[in-house]
PLY file of the C-alpha trace (Angstrom):
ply
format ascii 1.0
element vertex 233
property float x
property float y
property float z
element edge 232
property int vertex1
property int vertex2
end_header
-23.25 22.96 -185.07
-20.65 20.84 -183.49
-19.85 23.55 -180.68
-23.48 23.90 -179.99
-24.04 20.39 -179.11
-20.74 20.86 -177.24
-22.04 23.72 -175.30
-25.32 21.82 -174.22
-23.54 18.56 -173.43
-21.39 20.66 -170.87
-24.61 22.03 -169.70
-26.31 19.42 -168.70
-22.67 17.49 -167.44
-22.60 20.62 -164.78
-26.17 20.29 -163.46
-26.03 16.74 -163.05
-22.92 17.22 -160.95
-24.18 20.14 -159.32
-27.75 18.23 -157.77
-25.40 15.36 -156.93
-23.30 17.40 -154.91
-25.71 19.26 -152.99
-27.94 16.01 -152.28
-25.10 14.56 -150.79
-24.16 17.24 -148.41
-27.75 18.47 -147.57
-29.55 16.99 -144.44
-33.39 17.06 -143.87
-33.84 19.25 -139.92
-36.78 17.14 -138.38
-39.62 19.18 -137.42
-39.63 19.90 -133.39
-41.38 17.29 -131.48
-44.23 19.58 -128.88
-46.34 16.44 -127.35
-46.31 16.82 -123.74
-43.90 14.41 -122.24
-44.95 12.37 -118.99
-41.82 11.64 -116.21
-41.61 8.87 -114.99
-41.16 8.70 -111.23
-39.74 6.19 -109.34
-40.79 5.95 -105.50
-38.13 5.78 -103.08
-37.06 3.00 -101.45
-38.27 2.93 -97.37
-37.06 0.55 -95.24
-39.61 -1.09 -92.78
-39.96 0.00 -89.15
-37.83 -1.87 -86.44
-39.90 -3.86 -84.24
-38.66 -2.92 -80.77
-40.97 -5.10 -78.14
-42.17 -3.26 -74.81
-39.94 -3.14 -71.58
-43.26 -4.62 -69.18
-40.75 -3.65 -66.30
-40.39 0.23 -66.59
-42.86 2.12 -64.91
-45.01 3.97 -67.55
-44.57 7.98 -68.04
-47.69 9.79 -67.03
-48.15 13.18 -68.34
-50.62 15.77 -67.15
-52.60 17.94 -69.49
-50.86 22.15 -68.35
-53.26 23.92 -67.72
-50.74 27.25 -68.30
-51.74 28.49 -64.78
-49.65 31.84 -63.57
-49.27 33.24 -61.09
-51.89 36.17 -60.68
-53.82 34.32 -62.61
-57.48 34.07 -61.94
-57.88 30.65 -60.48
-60.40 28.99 -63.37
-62.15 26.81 -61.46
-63.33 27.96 -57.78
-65.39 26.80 -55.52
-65.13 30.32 -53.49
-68.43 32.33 -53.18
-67.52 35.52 -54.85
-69.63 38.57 -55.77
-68.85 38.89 -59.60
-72.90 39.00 -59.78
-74.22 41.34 -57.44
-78.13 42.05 -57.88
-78.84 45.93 -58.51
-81.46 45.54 -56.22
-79.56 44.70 -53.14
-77.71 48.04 -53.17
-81.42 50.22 -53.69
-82.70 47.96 -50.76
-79.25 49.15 -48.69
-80.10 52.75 -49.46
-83.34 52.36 -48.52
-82.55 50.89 -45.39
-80.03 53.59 -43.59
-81.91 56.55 -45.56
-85.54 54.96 -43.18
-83.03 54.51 -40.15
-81.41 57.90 -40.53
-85.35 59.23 -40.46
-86.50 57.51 -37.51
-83.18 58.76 -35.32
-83.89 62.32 -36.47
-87.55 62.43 -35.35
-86.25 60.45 -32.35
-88.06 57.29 -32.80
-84.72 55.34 -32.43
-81.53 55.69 -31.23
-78.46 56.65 -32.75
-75.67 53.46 -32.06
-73.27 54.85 -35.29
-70.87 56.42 -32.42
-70.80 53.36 -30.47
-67.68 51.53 -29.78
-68.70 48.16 -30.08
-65.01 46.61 -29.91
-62.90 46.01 -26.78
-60.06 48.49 -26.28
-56.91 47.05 -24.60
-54.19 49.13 -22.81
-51.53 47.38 -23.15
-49.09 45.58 -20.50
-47.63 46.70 -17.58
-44.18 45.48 -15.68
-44.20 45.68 -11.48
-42.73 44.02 -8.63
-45.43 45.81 -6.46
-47.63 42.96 -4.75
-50.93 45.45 -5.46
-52.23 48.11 -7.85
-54.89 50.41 -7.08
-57.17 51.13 -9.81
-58.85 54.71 -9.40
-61.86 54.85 -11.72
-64.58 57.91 -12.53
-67.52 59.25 -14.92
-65.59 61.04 -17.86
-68.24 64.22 -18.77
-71.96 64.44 -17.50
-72.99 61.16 -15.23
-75.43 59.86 -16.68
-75.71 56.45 -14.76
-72.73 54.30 -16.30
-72.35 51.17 -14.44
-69.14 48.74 -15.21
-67.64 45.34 -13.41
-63.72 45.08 -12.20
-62.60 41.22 -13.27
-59.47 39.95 -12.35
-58.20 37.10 -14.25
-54.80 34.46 -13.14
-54.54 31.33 -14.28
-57.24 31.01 -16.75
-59.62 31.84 -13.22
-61.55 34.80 -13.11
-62.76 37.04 -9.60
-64.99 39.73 -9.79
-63.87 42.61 -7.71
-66.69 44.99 -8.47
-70.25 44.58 -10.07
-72.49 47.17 -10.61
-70.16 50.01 -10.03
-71.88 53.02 -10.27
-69.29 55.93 -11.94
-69.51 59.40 -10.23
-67.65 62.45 -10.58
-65.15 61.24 -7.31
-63.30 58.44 -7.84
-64.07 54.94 -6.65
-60.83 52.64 -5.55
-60.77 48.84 -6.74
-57.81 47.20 -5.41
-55.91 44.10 -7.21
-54.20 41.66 -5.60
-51.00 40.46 -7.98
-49.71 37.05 -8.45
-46.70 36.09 -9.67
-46.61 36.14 -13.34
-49.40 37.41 -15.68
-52.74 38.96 -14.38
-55.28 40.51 -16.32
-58.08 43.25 -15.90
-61.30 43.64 -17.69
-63.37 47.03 -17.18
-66.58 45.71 -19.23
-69.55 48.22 -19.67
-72.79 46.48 -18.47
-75.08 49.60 -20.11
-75.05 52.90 -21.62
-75.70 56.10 -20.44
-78.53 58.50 -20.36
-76.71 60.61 -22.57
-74.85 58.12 -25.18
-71.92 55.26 -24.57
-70.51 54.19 -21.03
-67.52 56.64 -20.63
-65.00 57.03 -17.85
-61.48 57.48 -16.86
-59.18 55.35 -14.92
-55.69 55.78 -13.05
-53.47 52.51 -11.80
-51.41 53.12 -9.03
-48.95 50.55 -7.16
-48.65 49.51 -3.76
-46.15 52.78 -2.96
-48.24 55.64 -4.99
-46.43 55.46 -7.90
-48.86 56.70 -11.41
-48.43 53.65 -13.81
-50.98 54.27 -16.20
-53.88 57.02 -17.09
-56.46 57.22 -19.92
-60.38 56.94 -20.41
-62.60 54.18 -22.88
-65.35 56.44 -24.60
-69.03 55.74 -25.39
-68.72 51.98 -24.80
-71.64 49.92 -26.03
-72.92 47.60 -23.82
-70.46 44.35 -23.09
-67.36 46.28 -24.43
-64.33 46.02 -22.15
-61.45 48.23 -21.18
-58.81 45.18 -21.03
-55.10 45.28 -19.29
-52.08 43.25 -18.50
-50.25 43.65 -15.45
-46.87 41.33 -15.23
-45.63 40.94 -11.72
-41.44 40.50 -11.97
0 1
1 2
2 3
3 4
4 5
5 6
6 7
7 8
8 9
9 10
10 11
11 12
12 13
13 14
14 15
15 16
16 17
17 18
18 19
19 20
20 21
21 22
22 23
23 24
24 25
25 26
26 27
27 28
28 29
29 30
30 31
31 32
32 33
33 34
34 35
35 36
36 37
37 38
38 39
39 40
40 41
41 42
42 43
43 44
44 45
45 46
46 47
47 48
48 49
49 50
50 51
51 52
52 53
53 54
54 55
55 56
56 57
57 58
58 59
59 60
60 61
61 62
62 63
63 64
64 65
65 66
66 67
67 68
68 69
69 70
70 71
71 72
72 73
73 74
74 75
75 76
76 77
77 78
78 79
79 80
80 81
81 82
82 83
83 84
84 85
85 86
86 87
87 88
88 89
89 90
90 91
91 92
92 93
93 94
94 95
95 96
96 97
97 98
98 99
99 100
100 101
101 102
102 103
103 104
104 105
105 106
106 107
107 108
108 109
109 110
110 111
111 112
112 113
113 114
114 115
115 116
116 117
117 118
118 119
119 120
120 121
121 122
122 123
123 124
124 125
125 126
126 127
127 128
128 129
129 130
130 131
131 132
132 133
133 134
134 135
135 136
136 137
137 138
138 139
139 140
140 141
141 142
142 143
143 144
144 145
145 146
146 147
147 148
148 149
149 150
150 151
151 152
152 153
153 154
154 155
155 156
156 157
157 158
158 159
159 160
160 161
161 162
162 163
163 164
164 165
165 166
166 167
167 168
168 169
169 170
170 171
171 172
172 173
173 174
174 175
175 176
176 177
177 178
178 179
179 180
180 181
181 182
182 183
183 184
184 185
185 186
186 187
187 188
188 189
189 190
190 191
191 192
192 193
193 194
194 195
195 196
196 197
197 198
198 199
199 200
200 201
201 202
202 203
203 204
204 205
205 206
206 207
207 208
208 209
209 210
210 211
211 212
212 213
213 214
214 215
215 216
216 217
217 218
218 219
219 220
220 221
221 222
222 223
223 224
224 225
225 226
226 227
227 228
228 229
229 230
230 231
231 232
C-alpha cells in the first residue's frame, strides 16, 4: 500500500516538472502580419532657381523658322506661271487647228510656210587688208522673182547699196567699200518666190580676185537676212 502511494506521488512529481520545463522553454510564433503596408515618401529637396537679371545691352538672338529647303528641291512657294494644270481641251483645240490648216494647204486654199526659214542666218567673220570686196550674188534653182537689199553697216550707220535686186540666173556685182575696223553686210529677203522661200547664192571676192567666201541662204521668208562680218586689218 505504501509503494503504491509511492509510485503515484512520483507520478505526479514528474509531470509537474515535466509542464514546467517545457512552458519555460516554449515560445508562442506570432501569426504573419498580411495588411498592405503604405511607404512613406519623402519629396526631395529642390533648391530655388537663381535669379539672373537681363543684360539690356546685348543685342537679342533672332532665329528663323528652317524651312529644310534642298537643293533640287521644288521651290514651295512660287510666284512663276507654270503649267502643272494644263486644260485637256487646249491640246484637242491644237489638233484641231494644224489637222484644218494641213486641209486647206492640201486643197490649196493656203499656203504652206512649215519650210520657211524665218530666222536670220549669219556667215560668220571674215579677216582682209583689201580696201573692197565684191559680192557676186544669183537665183539658186528656178527664178521665180526673188528680190533682196545689199546694207552696209560701220559705225552703228547703215548705206543701202542695192534695193530691189532682182536675182537671175547671171550674177549681179555689189561692191563694198571697207573701213577700217568692223563692217557688216545684211542680204535681207524683201519677198518670196513664185515657187516657195527667197533662195540664192553668193560669192565675196577682194579687191585682187581672191574667193573669200561661197554658200547660198534657202527659202528665206520674207525680212530674213543673210548677215556677215568683214574685219579690215
Amino acid at each position: 500500500m505504501k509503494q503504491g502511494l509511492l509510485f503515484i506521488m512520483m507520478c505526479f512529481a514528474i509531470n509537474g516538472y515535466s509542464q514546467t520545463e517545457f512552458s519555460s522553454k516554449f515560445k508562442a510564433i506570432p501569426p504573419v502580419d498580411t495588411s498592405i503596408k503604405t511607404k512613406k515618401v519623402i519629396p526631395a529637396t529642390v533648391a530655388p532657381p537663381d535669379i539672373v537679371a537681363p543684360n539690356i545691352l546685348k543685342k537679342p538672338e533672332v532665329k528663323f523658322q528652317s524651312t529644310n529647303f534642298k537643293i533640287g528641291d521644288p521651290d514651295p512657294i512660287s510666284m512663276i506661271q507654270t503649267n502643272d494644270f494644263i486644260n485637256p481641251g487646249d491640246e484637242v483645240r491644237d489638233k484641231m487647228n494644224k489637222s484644218i490648216e494641213k486641209s486647206l494647204v492640201n486643197n490649196g486654199l493656203k499656203e504652206d510656210t512649215s519650210y520657211l526659214n524665218v530666222k536670220d542666218l549669219d556667215f560668220g567673220i571674215i579677216r582682209t587688208k583689201s580696201k573692197s570686196l565684191m559680192i557676186r550674188v544669183r537665183d539658186y534653182g528656178a527664178i521665180d522673182g526673188d528680190l533682196i537689199k545689199a546694207t552696209v553697216i560701220h559705225n552703228y550707220k547703215g548705206t543701202v547699196l542695192a534695193n530691189n535686186l532682182y536675182l537671175e540666173s547671171s550674177f549681179k556685182d555689189i561692191k563694198i567699200d571697207l573701213q577700217e575696223g568692223l563692217n557688216y553686210l545684211e542680204l535681207e529677203a524683201l519677198n518670196r518666190g513664185s515657187l516657195g522661200g527667197n533662195t540664192g547664192a553668193f560669192y565675196v571676192y577682194d579687191k585682187e580676185g581672191n574667193l573669200l567666201l561661197s554658200d547660198l541662204w534657202n527659202n528665206f521668208d520674207t525680212g530674213v537676212k543673210s548677215k556677215f562680218t568683214f574685219i579690215k586689218e
